[in-house]
Structures are given as C-alpha cells and as structure tokens.
C-alpha positions in Angstrom: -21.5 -38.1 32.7 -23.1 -40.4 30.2 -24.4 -38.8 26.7 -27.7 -39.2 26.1 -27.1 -41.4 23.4 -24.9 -43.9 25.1 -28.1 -43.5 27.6 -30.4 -44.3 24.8 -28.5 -47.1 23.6 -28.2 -48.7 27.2 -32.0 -48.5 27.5 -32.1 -50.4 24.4 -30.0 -52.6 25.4 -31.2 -53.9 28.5 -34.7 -54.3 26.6 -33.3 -56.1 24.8 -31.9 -58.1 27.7 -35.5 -58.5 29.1 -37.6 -61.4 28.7 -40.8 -60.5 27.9 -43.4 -62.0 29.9 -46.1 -60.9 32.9 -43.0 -60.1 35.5 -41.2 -57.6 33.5 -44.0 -56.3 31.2 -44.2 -53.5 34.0 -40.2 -53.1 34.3 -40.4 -53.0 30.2 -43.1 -50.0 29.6 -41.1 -48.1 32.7 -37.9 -48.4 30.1 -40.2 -47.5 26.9 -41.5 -43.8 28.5 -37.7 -43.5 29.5 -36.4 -43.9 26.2 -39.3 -41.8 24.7 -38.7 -39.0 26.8 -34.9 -39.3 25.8 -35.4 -39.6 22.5 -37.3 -36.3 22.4 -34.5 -34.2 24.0 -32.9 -35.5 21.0 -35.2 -34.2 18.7 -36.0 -31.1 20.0 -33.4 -28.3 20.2 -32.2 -26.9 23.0 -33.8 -23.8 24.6 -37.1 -22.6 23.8 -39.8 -24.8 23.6 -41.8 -26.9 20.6 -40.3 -28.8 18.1 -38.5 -26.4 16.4 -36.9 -26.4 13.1 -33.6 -25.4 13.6 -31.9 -22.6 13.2 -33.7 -20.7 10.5 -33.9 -23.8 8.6 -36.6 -24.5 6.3 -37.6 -25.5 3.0 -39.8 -23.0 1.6 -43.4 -25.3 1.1 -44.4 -24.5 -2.5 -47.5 -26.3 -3.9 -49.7 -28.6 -2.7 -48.2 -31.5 -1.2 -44.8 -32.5 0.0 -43.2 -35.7 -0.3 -40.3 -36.5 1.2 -37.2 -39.3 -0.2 -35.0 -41.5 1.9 -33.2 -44.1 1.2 -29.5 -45.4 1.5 -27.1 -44.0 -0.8 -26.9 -46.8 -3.1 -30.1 -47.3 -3.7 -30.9 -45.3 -6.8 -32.8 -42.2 -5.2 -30.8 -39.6 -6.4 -31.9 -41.4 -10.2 -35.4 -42.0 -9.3 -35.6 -38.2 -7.9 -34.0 -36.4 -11.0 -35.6 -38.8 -13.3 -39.4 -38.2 -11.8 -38.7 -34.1 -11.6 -37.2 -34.5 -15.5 -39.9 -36.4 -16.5 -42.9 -33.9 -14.5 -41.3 -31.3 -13.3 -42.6 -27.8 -14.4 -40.7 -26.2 -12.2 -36.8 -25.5 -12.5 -35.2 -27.1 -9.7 -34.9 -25.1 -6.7 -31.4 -23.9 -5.0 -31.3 -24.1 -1.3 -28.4 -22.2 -0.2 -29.5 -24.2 3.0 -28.6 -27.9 3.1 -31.3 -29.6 1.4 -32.1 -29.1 -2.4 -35.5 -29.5 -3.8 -35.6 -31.8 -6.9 -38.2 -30.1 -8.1 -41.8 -29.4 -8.3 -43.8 -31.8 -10.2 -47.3 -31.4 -11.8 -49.8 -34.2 -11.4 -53.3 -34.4 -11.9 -53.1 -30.8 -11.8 -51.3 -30.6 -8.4 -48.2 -28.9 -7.9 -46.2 -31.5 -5.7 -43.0 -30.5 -4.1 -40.3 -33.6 -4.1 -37.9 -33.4 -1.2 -34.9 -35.4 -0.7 -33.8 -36.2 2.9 -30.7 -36.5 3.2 -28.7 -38.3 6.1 -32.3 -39.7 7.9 -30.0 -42.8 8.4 -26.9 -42.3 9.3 -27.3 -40.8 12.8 -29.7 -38.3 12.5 -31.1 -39.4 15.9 -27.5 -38.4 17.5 -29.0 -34.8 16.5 -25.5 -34.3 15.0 -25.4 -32.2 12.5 -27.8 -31.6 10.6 -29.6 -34.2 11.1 -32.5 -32.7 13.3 -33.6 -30.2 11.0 -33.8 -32.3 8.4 -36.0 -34.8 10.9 -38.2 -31.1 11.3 -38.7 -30.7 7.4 -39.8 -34.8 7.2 -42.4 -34.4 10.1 -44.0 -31.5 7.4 -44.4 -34.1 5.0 -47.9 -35.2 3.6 -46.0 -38.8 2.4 -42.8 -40.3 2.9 -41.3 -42.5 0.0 -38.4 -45.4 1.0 -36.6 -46.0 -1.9 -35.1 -49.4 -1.3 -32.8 -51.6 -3.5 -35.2 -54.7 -4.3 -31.9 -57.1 -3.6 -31.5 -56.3 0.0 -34.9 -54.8 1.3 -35.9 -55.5 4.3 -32.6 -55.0 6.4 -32.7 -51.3 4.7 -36.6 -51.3 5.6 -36.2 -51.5 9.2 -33.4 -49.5 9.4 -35.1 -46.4 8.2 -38.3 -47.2 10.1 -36.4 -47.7 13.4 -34.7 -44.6 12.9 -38.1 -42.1 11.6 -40.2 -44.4 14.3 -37.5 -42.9 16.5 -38.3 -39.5 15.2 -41.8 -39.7 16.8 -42.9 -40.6 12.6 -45.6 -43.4 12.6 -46.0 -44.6 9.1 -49.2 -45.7 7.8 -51.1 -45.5 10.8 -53.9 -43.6 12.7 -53.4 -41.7 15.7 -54.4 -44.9 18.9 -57.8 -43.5 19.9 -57.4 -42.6 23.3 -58.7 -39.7 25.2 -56.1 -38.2 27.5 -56.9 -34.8 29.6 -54.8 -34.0 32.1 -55.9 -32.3 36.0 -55.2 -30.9 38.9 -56.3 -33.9 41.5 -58.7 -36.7 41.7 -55.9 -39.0 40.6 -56.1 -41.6 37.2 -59.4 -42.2 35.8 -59.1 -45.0 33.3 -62.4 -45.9 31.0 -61.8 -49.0 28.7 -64.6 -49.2 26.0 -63.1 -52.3 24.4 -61.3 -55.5 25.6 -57.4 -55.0 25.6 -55.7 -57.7 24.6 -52.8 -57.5 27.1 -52.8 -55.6 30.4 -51.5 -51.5 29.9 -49.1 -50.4 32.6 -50.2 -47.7 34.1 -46.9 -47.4 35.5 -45.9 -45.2 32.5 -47.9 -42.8 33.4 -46.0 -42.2 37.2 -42.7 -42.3 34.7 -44.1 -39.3 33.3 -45.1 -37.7 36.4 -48.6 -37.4 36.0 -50.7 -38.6 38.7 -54.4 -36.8 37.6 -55.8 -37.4 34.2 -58.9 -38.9 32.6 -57.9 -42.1 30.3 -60.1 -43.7 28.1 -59.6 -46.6 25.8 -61.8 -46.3 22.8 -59.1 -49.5 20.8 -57.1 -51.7 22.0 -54.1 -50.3 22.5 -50.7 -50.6 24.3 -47.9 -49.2 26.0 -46.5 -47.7 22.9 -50.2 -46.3 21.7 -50.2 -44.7 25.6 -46.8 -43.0 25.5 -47.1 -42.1 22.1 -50.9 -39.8 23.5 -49.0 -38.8 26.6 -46.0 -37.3 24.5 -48.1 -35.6 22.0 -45.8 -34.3 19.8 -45.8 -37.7 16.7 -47.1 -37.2 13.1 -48.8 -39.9 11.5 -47.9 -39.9 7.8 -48.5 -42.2 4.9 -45.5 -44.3 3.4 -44.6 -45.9 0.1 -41.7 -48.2 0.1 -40.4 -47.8 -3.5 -38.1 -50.8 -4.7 -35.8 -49.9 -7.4 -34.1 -51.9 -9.7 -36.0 -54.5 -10.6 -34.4 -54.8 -14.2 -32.3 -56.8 -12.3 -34.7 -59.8 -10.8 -37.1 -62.6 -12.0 -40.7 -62.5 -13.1 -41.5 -64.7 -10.5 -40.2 -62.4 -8.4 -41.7 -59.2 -9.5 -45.5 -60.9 -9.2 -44.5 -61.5 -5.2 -43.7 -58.0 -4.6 -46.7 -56.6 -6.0 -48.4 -58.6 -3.3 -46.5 -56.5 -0.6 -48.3 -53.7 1.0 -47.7 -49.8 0.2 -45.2 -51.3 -2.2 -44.2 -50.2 -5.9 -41.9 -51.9 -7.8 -39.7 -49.6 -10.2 -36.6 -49.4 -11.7 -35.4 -45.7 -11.8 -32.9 -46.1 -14.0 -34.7 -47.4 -16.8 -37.9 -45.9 -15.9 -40.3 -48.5 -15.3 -43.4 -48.2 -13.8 -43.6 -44.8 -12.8 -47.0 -44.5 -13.7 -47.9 -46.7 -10.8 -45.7 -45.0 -8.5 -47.5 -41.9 -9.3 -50.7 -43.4 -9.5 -49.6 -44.5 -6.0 -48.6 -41.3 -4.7 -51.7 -39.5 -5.7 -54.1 -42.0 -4.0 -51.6 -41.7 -0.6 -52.0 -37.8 -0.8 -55.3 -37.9 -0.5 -55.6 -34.3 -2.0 -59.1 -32.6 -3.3 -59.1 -30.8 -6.9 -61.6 -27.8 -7.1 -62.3 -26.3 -10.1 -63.4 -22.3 -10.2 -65.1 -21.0 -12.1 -65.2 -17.0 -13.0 -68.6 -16.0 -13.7 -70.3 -16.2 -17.3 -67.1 -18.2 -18.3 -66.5 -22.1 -18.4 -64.6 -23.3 -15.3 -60.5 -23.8 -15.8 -60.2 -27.1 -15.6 -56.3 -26.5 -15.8 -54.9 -25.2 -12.6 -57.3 -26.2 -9.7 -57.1 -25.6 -6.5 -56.2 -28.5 -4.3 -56.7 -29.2 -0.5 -56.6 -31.9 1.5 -59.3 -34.5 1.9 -60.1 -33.2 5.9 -60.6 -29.9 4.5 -62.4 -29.6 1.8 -65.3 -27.2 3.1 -65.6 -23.6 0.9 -64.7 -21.7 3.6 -61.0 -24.0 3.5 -61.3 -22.9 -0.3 -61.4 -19.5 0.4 -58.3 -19.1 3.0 -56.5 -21.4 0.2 -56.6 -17.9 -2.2 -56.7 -15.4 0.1 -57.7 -14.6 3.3 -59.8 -11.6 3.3 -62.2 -13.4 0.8 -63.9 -14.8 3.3 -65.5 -11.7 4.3 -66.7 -10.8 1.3 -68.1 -13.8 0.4 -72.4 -13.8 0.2 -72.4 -17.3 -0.9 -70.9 -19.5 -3.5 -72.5 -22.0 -6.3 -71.1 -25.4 -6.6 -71.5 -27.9 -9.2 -70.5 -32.2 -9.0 -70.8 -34.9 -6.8 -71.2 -33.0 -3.6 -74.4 -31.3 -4.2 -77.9 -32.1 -5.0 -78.7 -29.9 -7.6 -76.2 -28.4 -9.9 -75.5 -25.9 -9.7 -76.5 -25.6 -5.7 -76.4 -22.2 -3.9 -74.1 -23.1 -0.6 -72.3 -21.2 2.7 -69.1 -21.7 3.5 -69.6 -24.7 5.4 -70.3 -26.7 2.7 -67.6 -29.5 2.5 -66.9 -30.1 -1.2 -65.7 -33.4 -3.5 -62.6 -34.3 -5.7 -63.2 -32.6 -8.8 -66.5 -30.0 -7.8 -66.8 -26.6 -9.7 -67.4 -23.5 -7.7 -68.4 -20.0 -8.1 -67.7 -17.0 -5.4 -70.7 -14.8 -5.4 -69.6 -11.5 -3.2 -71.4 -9.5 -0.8 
C-alpha cells in the first residue's frame, strides 16, 4: 500500500508528464482535485473533524496581530527576529514549553504585535511528520506571513516556500476567487458565468469531488484552481512580505532593482538596515484600526489604543474587543475624527469607525 505521499508525489509527477493543451486540460483538473483532496488528509489530523491544531498545541495569541517568520535556516531569520523583538520588543520573550518560541511582542504604532517564528515550514512539513502540521495550524492564524530570503539566491528559496504553504491550502497576497458555490439535494449543476473566462473550467472536478447538485456562479474569471480551492473551503488568504536580507553584501545597482519587486523589502538584519521600511511595510500589510478612548471629562489616551482589524471596525466590534458584557450596557457612544460628521457625533453600535477615531462609552 502506497503512502500518501509517494501518492502525492506520483500525482505530481505525471502532471508534470502532461502536456498541457485542450485534450488533457480535463485529464489535468481530474489530477488537481485529486491531489487537493490528498493534500488535505495531510493537513488535517486524523480523527475528528476540522482543521485541528494538534494535539493541544497552540501558541497563546497575545496582542493584536500575528506575524509569522519562515525562511531557510541560513538565511539570517533567527538575526532579523531577535534583532526586531531587541530593538521593539516590550515584552520579555515568551517560553513555550511547546515547540515554537515566541520572539517577542513588539510595539508599533501603538499595536502590540506578536512575532512568530515557524520553524521547519520547509523541510517536509507537508509529510505531516512531526511537527510539522501544527506548526502549518499556528501559520494559517496568521494576519501576515514574512519570507525571509537570502538576497543571493532568492527565488529558488521563493518558490520553495510558496510551493510548500500553497500546499498548505495558504494563498499569499490574494482575494478569495469570487465564486458562489451552494451545494443541494438534486436538480443537478447550475453554472452562471457573469464574465468571459478566459479558458474553458472543467466541470469534471466537480464529479472528482462527488458533487452532482450545486449552484455555481462565476462572478471573475477564474480556473480550475480558483474552483477547487471554493469547493474545498477550508484555505486562508493572507498577506505576504518577502524580506531579503543581507544586502550589505550586493551592489547599488542592485539594491534599486529590488525595490522594484512587489511585497518586497530589502534589509540586512545583521547590520540593521532598513527596518524602518520593513516595519512601515508590515503595518500597511496588517491592515489594523487604532481607536482611541476616551474616559469621560478626561483627554483621550492616545497611548495604548485599541486596535482591530480594518473589516471590523464598527463600535459594537469595539466593544466585544474589551469585554463582552459591555455591549449590553451600552446607551450609545460619542465618536470624534474622520468617520463622523460632526465631532463629537452621538452613534449606535453599528457605526463603523476610522484609523485613529476617539470614542466615548455612554451607559445605559
């Protein structure tokens, strides 16, 4: 009996194999589901269902945001990680008695941000030896991944790491395909297109997957990938900064084409160059909200806000953020800055706020 990786690495072998053209495009998606569907047996543990973390593994989410590190062991990560936490930690490193220390918590912009390193993404991980899968569960909680690349060899290490967390069900710097999927009980496949598709979708995936009733529509133009990728449900679409270190070590010349790359940041962790951009960098990826409170009859603490994330940003997401049972004493709150009218504007808790707004909590 075959293990499912020597499975997964036939598959991948005989696409390789496969010319792509009209013929086979049908034979090729057949081959994508199947490897999908393996891949996720992989990646979730056996027994129960969902995609579990392990056993009992998991890194305590402190702050506001979590990013997560990985990068080949050459490549200067350990340096860049204990150099960033020295530099902005305020937090003494956290022990894990589990396998993955924290680095440290850094403050930014008044945001506590927890820095994770993920250790052993490439070497095997997807054989779900180890402990590789859990680690693959704490870097599907991330809110950004950072590659940390040596700037001599890059792009070999670049796909590497992209195959393997693209194997992890991890899209990097993209947007979920917009496709509506709902599954039935009969009246067989509905599919809607709303926009021209560049090359014909095979539907065969769907039999792969045993579905035979569902509603499909195609709001972008998408492919087999964007289809299996709905039908599995289970990726997480985070944002990625490839971080290449040691640049102490190349030309001028060089330097200005890199800065030309997308999601890139040059830096040499050693020497600490350029962290300011890599932070600057990190805080526009994270996509976070600062809210100021303030108590009343005193000036608003402009020193530890409260931050969320862009897609909740309304004050009754402020709320749950402190504490749950404020909701239900809250009458109404006043908010001042750039998402009202007048300032300060009397609001409900529906009222989605902006980076940097003041607010008040008046109580029933």
């Amino acid at each position: 009996k075959m293990s499912l990786l020597a499975k997964i690495a036939e598959i991948e072998a005989e696409m390789a194999r496969t010319q792509k053209n009209k013929a086979t495009s049908n034979h090729l998606g057949l081959l994508k589901a199947r490897l999908a569907k393996m891949r996720r047996e992989l990646i979730t543990p056996k027994g129960g269902s969902g995609g579990g973390t392990g056993e009992g593994f998991d890194v305590a989410k402190t702050g506001d945001a979590r990013i997560g590190f990985v990068g080949f062991p050459s490549v200067g990560k350990s340096t860049l990680l204990s150099n960033l936490a020295g530099v902005y930690s305020e937090v003494a490193a956290y022990e894990f008695t589990t396998l993955t220390t924290v680095p440290g918590v850094i403050r930014y912009k008044g945001a506590k941000i927890q820095l994770l390193d993920l250790p052993g993404i490439i070497e095997g991980a997807k054989d779900g030896k180890g402990r590789g899968r859990q680690v693959i569960a704490v870097a599907r909680t991330c809110n950004l991944i950072l590659i940390v690349l040596d700037v001599l060899k890059p792009l070999g290490h670049k796909k590497l790491i992209e195959h393997e967390l693209e194997g992890f069900g991890i899209r990097l710097n993209k947007k979920p395909p917009n496709i509506g999927f709902k599954k039935k009980d009969k009246g067989g496949i509905n599919f809607t297109v709303t926009v021209r598709l560049s090359r014909s979708l095979e539907v065969s995936i769907l039999a792969e997957y045993k579905i035979h009733n569902a509603d499909i529509t195609l709001r972008s133009d998408s492919t087999a990938d964007d289809l299996i990728d709905v039908v599995e449900g289970n990726r997480v679409y985070i944002p990625c900064i490839y971080v290449l270190n040691k640049i102490d070590q190349i030309s001028i010349e060089e330097l200005d084409i890199i800065y030309k790359v997308p999601h890139c940041v040059p830096i040499s962790a050693h020497s600490r160059w350029n962290f300011d951009d890599l932070l600057e960098k990190m805080w526009d990826y994270l996509h976070l909200v600062r809210i100021y409170t303030k108590p009343k009859g005193q000036l608003p603490d402009y020193t530890s806000p409260v931050v969320l994330p862009t897609e909740h940003t309304a004050v009754e997401d402020f709320c749950l953020k402190i504490h749950k049972s404020l909701l239900k004493e809250l009458k109404y709150a006043l908010v001042w800055g750039a998402s009202v009218k007048h300032n300060p504007q009397k609001v409900g808790k529906d009222h989605v706020m902006e980076d940097e707004d003041v607010i008040q909590l008046v109580k029933k």
